[in-house]
N, C-alpha and C positions, 0 to 999 in steps of 0.2 A: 504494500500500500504506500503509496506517497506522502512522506512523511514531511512536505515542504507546506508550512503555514505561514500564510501574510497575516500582518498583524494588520486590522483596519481599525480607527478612529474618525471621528468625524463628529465637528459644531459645526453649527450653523445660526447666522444674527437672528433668524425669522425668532416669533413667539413662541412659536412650538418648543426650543431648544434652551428657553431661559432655566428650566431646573435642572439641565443636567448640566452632568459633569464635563469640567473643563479638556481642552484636550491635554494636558499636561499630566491632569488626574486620571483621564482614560489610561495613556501612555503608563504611567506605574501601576495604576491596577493592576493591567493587562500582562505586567511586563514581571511582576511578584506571580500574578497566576499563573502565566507559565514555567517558571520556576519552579511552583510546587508541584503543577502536572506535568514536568519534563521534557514541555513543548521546546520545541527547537525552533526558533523564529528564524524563516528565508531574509522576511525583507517588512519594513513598516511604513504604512501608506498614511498618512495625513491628510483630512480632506476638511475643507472648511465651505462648505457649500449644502442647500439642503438637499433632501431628499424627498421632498413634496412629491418632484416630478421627473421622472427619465433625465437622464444625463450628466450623469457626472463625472467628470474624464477619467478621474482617476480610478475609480468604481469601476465603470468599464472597460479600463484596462487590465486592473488583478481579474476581472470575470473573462475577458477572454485569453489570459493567460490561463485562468484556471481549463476552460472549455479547450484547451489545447495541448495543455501539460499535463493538467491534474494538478490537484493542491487542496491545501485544507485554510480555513479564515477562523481567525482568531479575533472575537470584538467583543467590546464593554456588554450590550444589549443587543436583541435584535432590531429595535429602532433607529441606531447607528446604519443598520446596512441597509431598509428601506424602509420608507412610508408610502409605498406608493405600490399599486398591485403586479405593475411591468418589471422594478425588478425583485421583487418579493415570489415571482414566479417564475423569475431566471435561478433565483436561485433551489427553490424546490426542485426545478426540470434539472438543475445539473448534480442535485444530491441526487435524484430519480437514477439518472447517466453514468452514477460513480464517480463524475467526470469530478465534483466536490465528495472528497472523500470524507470529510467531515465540517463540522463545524460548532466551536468552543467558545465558551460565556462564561465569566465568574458570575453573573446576575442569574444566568438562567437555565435548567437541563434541557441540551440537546442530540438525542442518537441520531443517525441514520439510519432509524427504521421507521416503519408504518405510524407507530406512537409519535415518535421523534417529531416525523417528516410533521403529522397531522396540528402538533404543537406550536409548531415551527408558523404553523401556516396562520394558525390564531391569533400567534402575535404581530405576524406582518396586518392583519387584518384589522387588532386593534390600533395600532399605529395608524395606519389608514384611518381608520374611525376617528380616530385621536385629533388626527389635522383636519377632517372637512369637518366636525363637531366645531373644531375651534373656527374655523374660516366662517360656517353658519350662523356662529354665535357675536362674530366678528361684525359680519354684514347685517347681523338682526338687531347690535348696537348702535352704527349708523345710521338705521334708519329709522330707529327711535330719539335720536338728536336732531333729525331732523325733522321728525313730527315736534320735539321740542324748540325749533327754529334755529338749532343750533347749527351752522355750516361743517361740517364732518369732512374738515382739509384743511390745507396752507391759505390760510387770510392771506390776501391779496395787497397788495403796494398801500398805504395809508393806514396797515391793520398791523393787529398781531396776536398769535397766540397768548395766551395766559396758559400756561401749564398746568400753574396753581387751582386755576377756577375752571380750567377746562373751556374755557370759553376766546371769544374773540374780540380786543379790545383796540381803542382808536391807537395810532401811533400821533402824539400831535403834530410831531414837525412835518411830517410826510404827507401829512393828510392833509394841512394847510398846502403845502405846495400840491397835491392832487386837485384838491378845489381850485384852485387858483389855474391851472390848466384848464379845466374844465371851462371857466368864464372866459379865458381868452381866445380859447376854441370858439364859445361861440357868438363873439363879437367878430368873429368871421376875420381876424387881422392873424390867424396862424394855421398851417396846414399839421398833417400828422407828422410829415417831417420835423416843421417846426415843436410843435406837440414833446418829441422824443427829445430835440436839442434841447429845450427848455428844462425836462426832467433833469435831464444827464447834469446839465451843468447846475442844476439846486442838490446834486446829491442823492439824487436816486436809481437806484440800478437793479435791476435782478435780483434775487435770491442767493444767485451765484457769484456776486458781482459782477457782473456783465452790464455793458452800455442796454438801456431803453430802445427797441429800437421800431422803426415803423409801424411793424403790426403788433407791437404790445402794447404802441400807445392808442393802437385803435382798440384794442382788446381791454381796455385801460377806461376807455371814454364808453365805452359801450356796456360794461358793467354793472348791471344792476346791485349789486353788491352796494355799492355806496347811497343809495336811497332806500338802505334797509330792507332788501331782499336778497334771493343767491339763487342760483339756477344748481341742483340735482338731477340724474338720470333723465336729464332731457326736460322738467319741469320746475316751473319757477315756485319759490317756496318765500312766505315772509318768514324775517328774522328776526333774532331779538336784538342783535350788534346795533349798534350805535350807528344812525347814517351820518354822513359831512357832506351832502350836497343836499339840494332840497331837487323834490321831481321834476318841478317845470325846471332848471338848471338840467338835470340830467335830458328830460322832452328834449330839449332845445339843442342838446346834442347830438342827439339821435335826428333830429332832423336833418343838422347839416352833414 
């Protein structure tokens, strides 16, 4: 039997990944367990990416090394090697094949038999269950922030999160100079070109800091967001944020 085991680890930033273990702590669990079961480590893969969905390089590189050579996986949990049903049934078909001559957990018992395999298969399955549970529960709080008028994203140029309150509050300095675009826009003496220079040079930029440019400052002007509404999933929703323009200001943009 092929007695060559990669050691796999793997975090990942998503929500799913905040209780477990670091990879540093995987790596010495993993590396004490073997020790005491007399595993022989080939080789140890690190991988910081999720596992939600198919593809992850490094993943399916030890799986087609394994599908080719033969080999055995050595990981913290079975959550580490998949939440997702594509490879959670790669790896079942290659313990089926032999091709995966085993597979070792300090967290969890696994043979390569009928019992093993069926075990095996539960956990990939609650894992699975684990993430769209969380992604359901995820999208079923946005969309009661939004029945609460609360904007569920990144406030927009003149705003800003509150982290504390959970909510979205004025920025003054910025918001003054949005308004003030606004009125100059539409005494009709500045184009969206103009619009952008104007921004740029009061100190406004992206996110990312980047220059304002054309189309954000039409995406800018065109915002209902600032007469206390915000556009969701296609539909405009009122808000509880703070407006800094009044409507007939924003009308009268929208006109020109």
């Amino acid at each position: 039997m092929n007695q060559k085991f990669f050691l796999y680890a793997r975090k990942s930033t998503d929500v799913e990944d905040k209780q477990v273990l670091s990879i540093d702590a995987q790596l010495t669990e993993l590396r004490e367990y073997a020790v005491r079961e007399n595993i022989e480590i080939s080789a140890e893969i690190v991988e910081k990416q999720s596992a939600k969905v198919p593809g992850r390089t490094l993943f399916n590189k030890m799986m087609k090394e394994i599908e080719t050579f033969g080999g055995n996986i050595l990981a913290w949990n079975p959550d580490r090697l998949a939440r997702n049903s594509v490879d959670g049934g790669q790896i079942i078909y290659l313990l089926d094949t032999g091709k995966l001559a085993s597979i070792k957990f300090p967290t969890f018992w696994c043979d390569n038999t009928g019992q093993g395999k069926f075990m095996l298969n539960m956990a990939f399955g609650q894992s699975k269950y684990y993430v769209d549970s969380l992604s359901e529960n995820t999208k079923r709080g946005l969309r009661q922030k939004v029945r609460m008028g609360i904007f569920p994203s990144q406030a927009p140029v003149g705003y800003l999160n509150d982290s504390r309150t959970k909510t979205i509050v004025v920025e003054k300095k910025k918001s003054r100079i949005v308004r003030l675009a606004f009125e100059r826009y539409v005494k009709g003496n500045m184009r969206l070109e103009d619009v952008a220079i104007f921004l740029a040079k009061s100190g406004v930029t992206t996110r990312t800091g980047k220059r304002i440019s054309k189309t954000k400052a039409s995406f800018i002007l065109s915002n209902p967001f600032y007469i206390g509404l915000f556009r969701y999933s296609g539909e405009i929703h009122e808000g509880k944020h703070e407006p800094i323009i009044s409507k007939k200001l924003f009308d009268e943009a929208q006109e020109m």
